[in-house]
C-alpha beads as a LAMMPS data file, in Angstrom:
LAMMPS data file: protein, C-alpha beads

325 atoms
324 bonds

1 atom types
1 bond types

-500.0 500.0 xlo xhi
-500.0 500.0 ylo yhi
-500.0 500.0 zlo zhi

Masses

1 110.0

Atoms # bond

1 1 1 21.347 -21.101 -70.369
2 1 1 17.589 -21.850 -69.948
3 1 1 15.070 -20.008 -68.440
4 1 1 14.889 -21.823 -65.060
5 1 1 19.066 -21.176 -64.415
6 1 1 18.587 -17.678 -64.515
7 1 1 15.357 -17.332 -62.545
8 1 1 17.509 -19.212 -59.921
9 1 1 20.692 -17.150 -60.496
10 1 1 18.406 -13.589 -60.295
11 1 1 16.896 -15.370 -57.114
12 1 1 20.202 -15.976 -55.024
13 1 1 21.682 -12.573 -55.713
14 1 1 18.247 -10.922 -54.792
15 1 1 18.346 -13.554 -51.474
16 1 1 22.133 -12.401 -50.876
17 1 1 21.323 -8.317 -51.625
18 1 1 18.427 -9.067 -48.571
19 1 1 20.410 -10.914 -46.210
20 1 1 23.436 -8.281 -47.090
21 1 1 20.832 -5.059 -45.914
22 1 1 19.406 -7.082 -43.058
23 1 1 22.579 -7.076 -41.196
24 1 1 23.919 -3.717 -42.003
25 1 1 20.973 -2.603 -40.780
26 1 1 21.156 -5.172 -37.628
27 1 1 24.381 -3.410 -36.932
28 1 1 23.315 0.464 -37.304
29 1 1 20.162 -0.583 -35.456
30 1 1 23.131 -1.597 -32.381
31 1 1 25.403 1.326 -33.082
32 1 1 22.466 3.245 -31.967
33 1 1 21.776 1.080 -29.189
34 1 1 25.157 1.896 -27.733
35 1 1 24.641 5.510 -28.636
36 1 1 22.031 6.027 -26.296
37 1 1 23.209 3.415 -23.955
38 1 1 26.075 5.906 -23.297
39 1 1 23.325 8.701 -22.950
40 1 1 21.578 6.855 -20.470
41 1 1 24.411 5.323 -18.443
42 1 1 24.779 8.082 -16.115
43 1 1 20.902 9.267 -15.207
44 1 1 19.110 10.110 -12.126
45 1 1 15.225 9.780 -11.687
46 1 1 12.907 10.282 -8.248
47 1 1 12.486 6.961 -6.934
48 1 1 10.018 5.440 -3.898
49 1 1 7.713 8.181 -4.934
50 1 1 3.760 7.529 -3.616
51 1 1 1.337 7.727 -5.721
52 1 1 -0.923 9.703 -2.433
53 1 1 0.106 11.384 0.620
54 1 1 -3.220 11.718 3.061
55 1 1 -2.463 12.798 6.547
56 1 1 -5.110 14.643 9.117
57 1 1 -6.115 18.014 9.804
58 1 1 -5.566 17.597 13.470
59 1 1 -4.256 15.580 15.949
60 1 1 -6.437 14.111 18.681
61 1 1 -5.096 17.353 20.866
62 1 1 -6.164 19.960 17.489
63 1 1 -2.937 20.192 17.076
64 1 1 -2.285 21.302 13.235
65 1 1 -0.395 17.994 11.855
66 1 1 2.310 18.691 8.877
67 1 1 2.982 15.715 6.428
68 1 1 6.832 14.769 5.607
69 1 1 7.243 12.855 2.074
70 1 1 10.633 10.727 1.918
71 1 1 12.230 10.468 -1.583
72 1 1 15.160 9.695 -3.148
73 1 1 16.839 9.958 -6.058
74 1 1 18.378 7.318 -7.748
75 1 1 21.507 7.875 -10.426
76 1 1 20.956 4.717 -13.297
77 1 1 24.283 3.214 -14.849
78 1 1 27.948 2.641 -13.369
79 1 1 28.910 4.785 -10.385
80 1 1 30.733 7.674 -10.615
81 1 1 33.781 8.527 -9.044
82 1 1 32.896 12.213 -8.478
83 1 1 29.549 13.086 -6.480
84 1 1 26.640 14.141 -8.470
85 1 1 24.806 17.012 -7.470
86 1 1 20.386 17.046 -8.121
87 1 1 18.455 19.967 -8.017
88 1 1 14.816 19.431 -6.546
89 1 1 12.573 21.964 -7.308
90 1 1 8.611 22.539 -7.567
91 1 1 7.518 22.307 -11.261
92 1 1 5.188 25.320 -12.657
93 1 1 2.318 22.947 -13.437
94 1 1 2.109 21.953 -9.704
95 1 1 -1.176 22.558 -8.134
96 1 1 0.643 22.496 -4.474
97 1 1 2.862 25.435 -4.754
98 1 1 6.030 26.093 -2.786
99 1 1 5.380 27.920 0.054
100 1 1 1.727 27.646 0.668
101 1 1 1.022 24.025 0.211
102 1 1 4.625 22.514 0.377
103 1 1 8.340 23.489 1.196
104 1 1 11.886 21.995 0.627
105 1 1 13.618 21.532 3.269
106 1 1 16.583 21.399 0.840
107 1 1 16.157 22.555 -3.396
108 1 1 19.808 20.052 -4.197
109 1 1 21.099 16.659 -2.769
110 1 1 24.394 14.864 -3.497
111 1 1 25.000 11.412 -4.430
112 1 1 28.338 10.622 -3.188
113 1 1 31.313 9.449 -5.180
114 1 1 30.478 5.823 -5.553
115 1 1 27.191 5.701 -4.616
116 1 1 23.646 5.437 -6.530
117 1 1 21.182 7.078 -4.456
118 1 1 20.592 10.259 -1.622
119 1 1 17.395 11.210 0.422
120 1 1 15.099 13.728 -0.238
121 1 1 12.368 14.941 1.336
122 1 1 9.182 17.243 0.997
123 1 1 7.182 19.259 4.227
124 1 1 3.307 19.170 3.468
125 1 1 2.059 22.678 5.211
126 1 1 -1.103 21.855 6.476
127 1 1 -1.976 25.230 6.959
128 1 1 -2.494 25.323 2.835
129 1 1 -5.058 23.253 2.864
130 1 1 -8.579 23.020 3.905
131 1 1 -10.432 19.835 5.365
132 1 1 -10.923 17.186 2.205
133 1 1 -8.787 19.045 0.200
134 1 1 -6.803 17.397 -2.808
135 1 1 -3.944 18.986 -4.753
136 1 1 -1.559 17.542 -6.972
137 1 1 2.499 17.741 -6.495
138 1 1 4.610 18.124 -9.734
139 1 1 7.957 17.670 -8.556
140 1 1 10.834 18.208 -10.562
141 1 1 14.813 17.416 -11.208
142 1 1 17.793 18.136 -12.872
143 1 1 21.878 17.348 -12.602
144 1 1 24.122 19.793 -14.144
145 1 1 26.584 17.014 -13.187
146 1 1 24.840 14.151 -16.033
147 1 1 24.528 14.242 -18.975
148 1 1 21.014 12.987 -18.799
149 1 1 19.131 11.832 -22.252
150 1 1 16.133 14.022 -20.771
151 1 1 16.779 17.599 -19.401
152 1 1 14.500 16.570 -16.465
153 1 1 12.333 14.297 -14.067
154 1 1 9.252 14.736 -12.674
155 1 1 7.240 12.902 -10.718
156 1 1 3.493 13.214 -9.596
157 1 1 1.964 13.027 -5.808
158 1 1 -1.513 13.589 -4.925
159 1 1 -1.603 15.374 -1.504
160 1 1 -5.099 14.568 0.793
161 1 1 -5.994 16.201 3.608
162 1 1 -8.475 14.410 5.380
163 1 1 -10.759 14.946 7.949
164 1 1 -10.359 13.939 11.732
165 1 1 -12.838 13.082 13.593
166 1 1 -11.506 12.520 17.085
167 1 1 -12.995 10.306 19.761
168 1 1 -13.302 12.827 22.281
169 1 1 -14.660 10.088 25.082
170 1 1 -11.898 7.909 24.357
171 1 1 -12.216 4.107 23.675
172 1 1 -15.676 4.426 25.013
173 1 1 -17.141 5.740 22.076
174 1 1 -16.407 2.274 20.520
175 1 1 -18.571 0.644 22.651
176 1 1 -21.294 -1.508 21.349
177 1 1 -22.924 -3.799 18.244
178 1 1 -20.764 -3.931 15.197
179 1 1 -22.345 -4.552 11.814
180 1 1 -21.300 -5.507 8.212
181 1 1 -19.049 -8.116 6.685
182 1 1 -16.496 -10.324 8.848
183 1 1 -14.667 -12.154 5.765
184 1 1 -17.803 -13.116 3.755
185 1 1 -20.348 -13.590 6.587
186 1 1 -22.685 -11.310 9.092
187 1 1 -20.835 -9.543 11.411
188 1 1 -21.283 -10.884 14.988
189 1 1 -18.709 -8.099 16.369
190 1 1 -19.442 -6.492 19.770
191 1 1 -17.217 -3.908 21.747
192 1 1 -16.735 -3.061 25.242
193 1 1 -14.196 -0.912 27.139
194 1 1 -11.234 -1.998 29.195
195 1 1 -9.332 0.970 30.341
196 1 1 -7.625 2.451 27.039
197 1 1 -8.198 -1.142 25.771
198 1 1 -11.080 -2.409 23.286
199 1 1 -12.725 -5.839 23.933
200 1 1 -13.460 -6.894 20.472
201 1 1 -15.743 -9.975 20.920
202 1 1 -16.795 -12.492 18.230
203 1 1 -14.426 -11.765 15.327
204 1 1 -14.531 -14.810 12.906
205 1 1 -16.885 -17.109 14.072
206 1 1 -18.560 -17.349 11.610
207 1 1 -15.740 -18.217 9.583
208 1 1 -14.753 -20.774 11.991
209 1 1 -18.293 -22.636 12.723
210 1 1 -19.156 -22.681 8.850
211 1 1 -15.664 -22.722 6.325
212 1 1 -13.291 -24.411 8.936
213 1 1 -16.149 -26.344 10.370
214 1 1 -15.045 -26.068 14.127
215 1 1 -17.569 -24.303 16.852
216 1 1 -15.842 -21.837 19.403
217 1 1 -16.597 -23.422 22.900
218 1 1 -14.813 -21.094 25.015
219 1 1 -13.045 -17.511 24.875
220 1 1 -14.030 -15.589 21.645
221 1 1 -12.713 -12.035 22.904
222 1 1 -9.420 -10.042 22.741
223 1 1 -7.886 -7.017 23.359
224 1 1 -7.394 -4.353 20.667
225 1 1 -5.209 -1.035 21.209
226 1 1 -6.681 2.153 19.669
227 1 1 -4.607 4.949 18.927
228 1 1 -6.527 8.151 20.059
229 1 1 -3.646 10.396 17.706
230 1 1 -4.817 8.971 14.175
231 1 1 -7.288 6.156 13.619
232 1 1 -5.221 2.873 13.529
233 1 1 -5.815 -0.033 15.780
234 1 1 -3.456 -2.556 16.303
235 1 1 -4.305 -6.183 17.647
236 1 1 -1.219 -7.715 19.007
237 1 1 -1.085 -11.450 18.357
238 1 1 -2.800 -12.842 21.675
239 1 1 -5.516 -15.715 22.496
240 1 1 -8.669 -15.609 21.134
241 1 1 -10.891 -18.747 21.686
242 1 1 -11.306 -22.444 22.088
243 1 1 -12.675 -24.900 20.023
244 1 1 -14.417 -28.252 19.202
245 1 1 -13.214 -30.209 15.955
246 1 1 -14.592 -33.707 16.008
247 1 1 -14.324 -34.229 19.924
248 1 1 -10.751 -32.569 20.423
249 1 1 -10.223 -29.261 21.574
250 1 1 -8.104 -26.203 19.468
251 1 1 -6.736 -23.409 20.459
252 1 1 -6.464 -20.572 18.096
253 1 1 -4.515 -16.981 18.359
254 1 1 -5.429 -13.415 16.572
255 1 1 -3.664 -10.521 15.383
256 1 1 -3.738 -7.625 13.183
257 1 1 -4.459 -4.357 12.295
258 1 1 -6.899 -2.002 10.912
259 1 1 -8.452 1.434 10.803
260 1 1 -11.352 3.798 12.852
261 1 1 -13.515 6.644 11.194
262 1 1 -15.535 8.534 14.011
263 1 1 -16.846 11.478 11.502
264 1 1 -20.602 11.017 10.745
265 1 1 -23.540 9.781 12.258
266 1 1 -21.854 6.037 13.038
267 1 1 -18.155 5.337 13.504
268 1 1 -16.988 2.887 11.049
269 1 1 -14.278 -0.139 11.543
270 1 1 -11.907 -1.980 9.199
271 1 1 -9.574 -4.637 10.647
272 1 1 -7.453 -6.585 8.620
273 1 1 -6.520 -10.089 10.850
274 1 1 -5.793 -13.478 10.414
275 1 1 -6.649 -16.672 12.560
276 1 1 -2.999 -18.400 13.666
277 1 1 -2.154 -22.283 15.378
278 1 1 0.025 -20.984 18.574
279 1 1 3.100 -20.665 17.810
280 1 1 2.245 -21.164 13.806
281 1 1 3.996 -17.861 11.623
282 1 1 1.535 -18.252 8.798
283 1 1 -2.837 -17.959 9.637
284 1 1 -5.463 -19.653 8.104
285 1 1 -6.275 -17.022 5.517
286 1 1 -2.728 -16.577 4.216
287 1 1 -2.512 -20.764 4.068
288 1 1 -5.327 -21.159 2.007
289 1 1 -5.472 -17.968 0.352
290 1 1 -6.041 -20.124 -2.917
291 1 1 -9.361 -20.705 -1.730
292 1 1 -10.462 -16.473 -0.525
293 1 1 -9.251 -15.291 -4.361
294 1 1 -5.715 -14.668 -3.290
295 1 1 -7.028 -12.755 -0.154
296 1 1 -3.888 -13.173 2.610
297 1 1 -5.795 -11.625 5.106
298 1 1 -9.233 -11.851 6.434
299 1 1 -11.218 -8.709 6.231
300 1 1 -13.971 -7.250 8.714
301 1 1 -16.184 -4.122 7.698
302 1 1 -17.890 -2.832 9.826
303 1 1 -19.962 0.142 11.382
304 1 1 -21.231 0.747 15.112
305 1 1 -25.179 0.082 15.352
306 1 1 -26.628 3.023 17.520
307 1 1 -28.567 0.582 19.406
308 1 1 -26.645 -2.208 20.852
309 1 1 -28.413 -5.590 20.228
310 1 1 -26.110 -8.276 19.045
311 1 1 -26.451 -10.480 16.138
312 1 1 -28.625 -13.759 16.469
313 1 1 -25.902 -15.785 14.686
314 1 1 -24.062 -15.405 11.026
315 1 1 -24.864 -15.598 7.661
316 1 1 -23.023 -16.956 5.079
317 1 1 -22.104 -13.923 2.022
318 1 1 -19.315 -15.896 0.355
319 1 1 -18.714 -18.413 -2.392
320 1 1 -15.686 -19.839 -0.747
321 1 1 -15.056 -23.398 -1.404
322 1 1 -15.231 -25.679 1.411
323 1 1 -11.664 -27.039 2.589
324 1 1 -11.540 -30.653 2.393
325 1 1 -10.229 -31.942 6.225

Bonds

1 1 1 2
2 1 2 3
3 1 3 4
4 1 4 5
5 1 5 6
6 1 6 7
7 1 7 8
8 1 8 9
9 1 9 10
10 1 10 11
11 1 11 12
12 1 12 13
13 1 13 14
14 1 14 15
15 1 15 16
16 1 16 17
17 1 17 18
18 1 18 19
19 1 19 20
20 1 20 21
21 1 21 22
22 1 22 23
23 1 23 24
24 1 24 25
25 1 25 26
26 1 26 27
27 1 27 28
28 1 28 29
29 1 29 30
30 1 30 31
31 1 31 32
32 1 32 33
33 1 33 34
34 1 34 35
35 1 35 36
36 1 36 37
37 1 37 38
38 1 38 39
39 1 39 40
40 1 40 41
41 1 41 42
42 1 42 43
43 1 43 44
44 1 44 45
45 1 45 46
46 1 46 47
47 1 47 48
48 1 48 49
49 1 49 50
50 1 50 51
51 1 51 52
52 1 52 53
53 1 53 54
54 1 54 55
55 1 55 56
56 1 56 57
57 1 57 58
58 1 58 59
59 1 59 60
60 1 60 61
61 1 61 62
62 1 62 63
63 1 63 64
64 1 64 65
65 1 65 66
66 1 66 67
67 1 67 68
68 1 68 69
69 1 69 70
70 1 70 71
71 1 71 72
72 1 72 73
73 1 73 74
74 1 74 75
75 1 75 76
76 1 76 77
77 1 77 78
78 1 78 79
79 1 79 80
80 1 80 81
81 1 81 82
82 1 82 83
83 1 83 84
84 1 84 85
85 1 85 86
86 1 86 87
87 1 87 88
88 1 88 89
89 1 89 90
90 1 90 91
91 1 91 92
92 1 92 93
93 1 93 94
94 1 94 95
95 1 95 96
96 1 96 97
97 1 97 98
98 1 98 99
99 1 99 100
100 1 100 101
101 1 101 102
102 1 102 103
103 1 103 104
104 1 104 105
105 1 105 106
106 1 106 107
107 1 107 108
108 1 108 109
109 1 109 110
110 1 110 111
111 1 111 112
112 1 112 113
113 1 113 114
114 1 114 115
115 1 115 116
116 1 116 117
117 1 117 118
118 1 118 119
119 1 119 120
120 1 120 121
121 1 121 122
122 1 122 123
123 1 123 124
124 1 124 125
125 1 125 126
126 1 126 127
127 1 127 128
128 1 128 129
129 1 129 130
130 1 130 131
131 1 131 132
132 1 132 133
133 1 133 134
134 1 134 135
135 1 135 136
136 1 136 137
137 1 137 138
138 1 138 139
139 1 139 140
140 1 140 141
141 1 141 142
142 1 142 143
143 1 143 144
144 1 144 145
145 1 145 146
146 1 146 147
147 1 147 148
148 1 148 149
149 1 149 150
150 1 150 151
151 1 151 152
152 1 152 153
153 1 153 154
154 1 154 155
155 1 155 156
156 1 156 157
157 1 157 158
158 1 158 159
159 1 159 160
160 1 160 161
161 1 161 162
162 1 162 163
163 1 163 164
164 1 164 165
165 1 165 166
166 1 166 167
167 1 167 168
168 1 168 169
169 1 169 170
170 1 170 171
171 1 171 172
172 1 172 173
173 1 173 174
174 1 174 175
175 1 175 176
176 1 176 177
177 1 177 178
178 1 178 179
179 1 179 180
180 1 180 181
181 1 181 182
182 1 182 183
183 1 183 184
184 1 184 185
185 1 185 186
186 1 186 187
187 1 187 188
188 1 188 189
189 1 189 190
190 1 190 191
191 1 191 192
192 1 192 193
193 1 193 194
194 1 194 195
195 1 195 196
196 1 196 197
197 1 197 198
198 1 198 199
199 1 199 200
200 1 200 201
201 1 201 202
202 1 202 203
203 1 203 204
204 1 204 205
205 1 205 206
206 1 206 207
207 1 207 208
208 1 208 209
209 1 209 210
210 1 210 211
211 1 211 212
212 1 212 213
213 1 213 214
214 1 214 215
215 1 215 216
216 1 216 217
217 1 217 218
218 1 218 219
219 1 219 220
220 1 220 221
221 1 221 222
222 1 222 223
223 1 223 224
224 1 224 225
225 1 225 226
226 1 226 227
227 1 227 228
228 1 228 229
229 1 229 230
230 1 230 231
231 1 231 232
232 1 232 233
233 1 233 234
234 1 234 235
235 1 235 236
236 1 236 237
237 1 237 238
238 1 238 239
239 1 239 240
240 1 240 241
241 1 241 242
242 1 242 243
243 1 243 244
244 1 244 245
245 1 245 246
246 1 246 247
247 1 247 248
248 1 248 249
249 1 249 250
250 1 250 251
251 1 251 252
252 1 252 253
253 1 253 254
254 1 254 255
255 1 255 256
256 1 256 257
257 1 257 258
258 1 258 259
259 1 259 260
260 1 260 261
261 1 261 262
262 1 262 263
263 1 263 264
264 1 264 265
265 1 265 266
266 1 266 267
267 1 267 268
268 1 268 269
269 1 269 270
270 1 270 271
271 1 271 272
272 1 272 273
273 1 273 274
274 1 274 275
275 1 275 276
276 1 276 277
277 1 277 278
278 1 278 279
279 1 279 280
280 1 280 281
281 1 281 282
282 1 282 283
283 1 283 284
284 1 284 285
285 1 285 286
286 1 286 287
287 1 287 288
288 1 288 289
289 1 289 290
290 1 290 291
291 1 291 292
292 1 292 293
293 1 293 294
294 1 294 295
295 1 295 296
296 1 296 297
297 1 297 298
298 1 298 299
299 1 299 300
300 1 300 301
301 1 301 302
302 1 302 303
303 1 303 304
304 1 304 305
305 1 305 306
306 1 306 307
307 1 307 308
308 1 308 309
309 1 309 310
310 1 310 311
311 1 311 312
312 1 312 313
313 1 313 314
314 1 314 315
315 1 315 316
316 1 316 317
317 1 317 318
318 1 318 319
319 1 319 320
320 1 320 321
321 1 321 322
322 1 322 323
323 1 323 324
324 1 324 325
């Protein structure tokens, strides 16, 4: 037997000896697959867990607000046909301690026979916290019912308390010039009062007059509702204003929400709106969103100008592309 024949007879059995290990190895590598399969078949965790709870130090009345978190926990794997009891406590490393920053309204929950989830829930005293105040929530669980492939769960909340700075006049205090950025161009925002009702005029023109390339002829105001309890505004889809494209006349609706901060020297506004066809379900922004960088919704920030003198006319602070019509 040459030389060559045996290099090729050493070669197969070394090829066979490797393709031999690989699948032993293949198969202890899925025996322990299944091994902790089974460990992790019947598991809970904390699910729909914030990453941030921020509430207010006060109502609009001074009343002394306490935050509620809503959990649950979740069991992983088949259901069970016996409930499964979950212990909820607060862990040591928790800044926010039990009794001074939060309580449990319950320390166990149980999943029901058959089922794969039950609600939990976490009181934020307010009363253990100062204004601006950040802690950190360690929250922790256990089953004495699973046999879980970790002893516990925790999960991590970051509780804000932050400041509230009522409008003590009401609506009025919203009154005037708004400046800043409507959706990449010069605000040209003004306020007045209607009752409980804000008249937000000029939202979005100059959206409309430069990227949709239509000029407002009539309307151009709408109604907002301010909640005097926290400092959300809601603009319920309504009329806004009239316009000329090429000789023909459009009318467009508005709606939205958005947010008020009255601490400091001037009150600040974010609404977050889009621009709709009557009776359309989707708005301008979220049908072209390709062309705003994936933005859905048009953005105005803004901040009250002590003295009230409205803008000359917009400014362009965007790179959008121009829609081809």
């Amino acid at each position: 037997m040459n030389m060559k024949k045996i290099f090729k007879i050493i070669s197969l059995f070394i090829a066979s000896a490797i393709i031999l290990s690989a699948c032993d190895e293949k198969e202890v590598l899925f025996e322990q697959f299944d091994d902790v399969k089974g460990e992790l078949k019947n598991s809970v965790l904390l699910s729909n867990v914030p990453a941030s709870v921020n509430w207010f130090s006060q109502s609009y009345l001074g009343e002394e607000l306490d935050a509620t978190v809503n959990l649950k926990v979740k069991m992983i794997g088949q259901p069970l046909d016996k409930a499964i009891t979950v212990t909820i406590a607060v862990a040591a490393s928790s800044e926010a301690k039990l009794g001074t920053h939060v309580t449990l309204p319950t320390t166990s929950v149980t999943i029901p026979a058959g089922s794969f989830s039950a609600a939990v829930s976490v009181k934020v005293l307010n009363s253990g916290f100062v204004a601006e105040e950040k802690k950190k929530l360690v929250l922790e669980i256990t089953s004495p019912d699973v046999a879980l492939a970790t002893a516990s769960t925790t999960a991590t909340i970051e509780l804000y308390e932050k400041t509230f700075c009522a409008l003590s006049d009401g609506v009025s205090e919203l009154v005037g010039s708004w400046k800043g950025d409507d959706f990449g161009y010069n605000s040209q925002v003004s306020i007045t009062a209607d009752g409980d009702k804000a008249v937000v005029d000029g939202l979005s023109f100059g959206f409309m007059e430069d990227w949709w390339g239509e000029t407002v002829v009539d309307g151009g105001s709408f109604k907002m509702d301010v909640d005097l309890t926290n400092n959300t505004v809601t603009i319920p889809r309504q009329y806004i204003y009239t316009t000329d494209y090429k000789g023909d006349l459009y009318d467009y609706e508005v709606a939205g929400t958005g947010t008020w901060n009255n601490c400091g020297a001037n009150p600040t506004l974010i609404l977050k709106y889009d621009i709709y066809y009557p009776g359309d379900a989707k708005g301008l922004a979220a049908t072209y969103s390709s062309y705003f960088a994936g933005a859905t919704v048009m953005t105005a920030t803004l901040t009250l100008n002590p003295v009230a003198n409205k803008s000359m006319g917009w400014t362009k602070n965007n790179n959008y592309v121009r829609i081809k019509r």
